[in-house]
N, C-alpha and C positions, 0 to 999 in steps of 0.2 A: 466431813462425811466418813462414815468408819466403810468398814470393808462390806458388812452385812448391809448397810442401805447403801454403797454402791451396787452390789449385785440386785439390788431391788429394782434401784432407778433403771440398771441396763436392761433388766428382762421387761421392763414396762417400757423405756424405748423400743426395743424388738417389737414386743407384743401392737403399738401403737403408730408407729412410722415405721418402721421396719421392717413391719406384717410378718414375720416370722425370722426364726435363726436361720443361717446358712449350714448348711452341713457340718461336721466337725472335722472332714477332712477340707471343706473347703475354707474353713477356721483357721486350720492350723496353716492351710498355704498363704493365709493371709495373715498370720503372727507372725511367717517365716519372712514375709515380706517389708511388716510394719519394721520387723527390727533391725533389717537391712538398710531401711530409712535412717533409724537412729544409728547405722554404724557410719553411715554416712557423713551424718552430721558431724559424728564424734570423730572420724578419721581425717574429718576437712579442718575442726575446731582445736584441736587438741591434738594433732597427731600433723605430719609431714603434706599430707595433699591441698593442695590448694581448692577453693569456693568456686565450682562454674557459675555462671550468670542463674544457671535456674535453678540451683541451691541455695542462695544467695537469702529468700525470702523466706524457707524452710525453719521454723524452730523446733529447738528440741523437748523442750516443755511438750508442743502440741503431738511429736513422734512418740514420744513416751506415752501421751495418753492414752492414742492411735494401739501400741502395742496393750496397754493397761485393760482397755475397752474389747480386745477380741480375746483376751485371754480372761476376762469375765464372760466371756459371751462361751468360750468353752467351758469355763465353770461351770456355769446355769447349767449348758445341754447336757454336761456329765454326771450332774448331781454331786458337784465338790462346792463344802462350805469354803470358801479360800482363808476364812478366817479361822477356822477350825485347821485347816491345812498347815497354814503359816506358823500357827503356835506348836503344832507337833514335829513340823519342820525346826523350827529356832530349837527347841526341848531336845532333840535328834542333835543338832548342830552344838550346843549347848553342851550336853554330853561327849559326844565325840571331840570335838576340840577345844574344849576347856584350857589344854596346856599346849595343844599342837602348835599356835600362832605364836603363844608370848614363849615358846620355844625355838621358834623361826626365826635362825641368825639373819634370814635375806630380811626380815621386816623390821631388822631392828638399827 
């Protein structure tokens, strides 16, 4: 699925099950929250805190989507192509740090 028919498929779930977008601010409290899911995971998996019982079940595949999914859904209500976005973004990134990384004694 590219980026332009995921934003398809999400505004047609919205539009169909979903009956409509949630606000963009109540959007973004709920990115702020999906991604706290996935620091979760990430701080229990790959970092020093140990798995409660009711994390245990939790994947990060499915939290990544969970964050993937409302941060299209702010796309849509904003009028951001993300694919358009992403490629002037990388071009932006591309430009600026061309030499900054592979100059970066810590990466090396």
């Amino acid at each position: 699925m590219t980026i332009e028919e995921a934003q398809k498929t999400v505004d047609s779930w919205i539009t169909t099950t979903g009956v409509r977008y949630f606000n963009e601010l109540t959007n973004m409290a709920m990115l702020t929250e999906e991604v706290g899911e996935v620091a979760r995971i990430i701080a229990r998996k790959y970092g020093e805190q140990s798995f409660k019982e009711s994390d245990k079940n939790k994947e990060l595949s499915d939290e990544l989507a969970d964050v993937l999914f409302v941060l299209i859904c702010i796309a849509n209500q904003t009028g951001v192509n993300l694919t358009d976005a992403l490629q002037k973004n990388l071009d932006k990134k591309t430009k600026r740090d061309s030499d900054r990384h592979k100059n970066n004694e810590k990466l090396k």
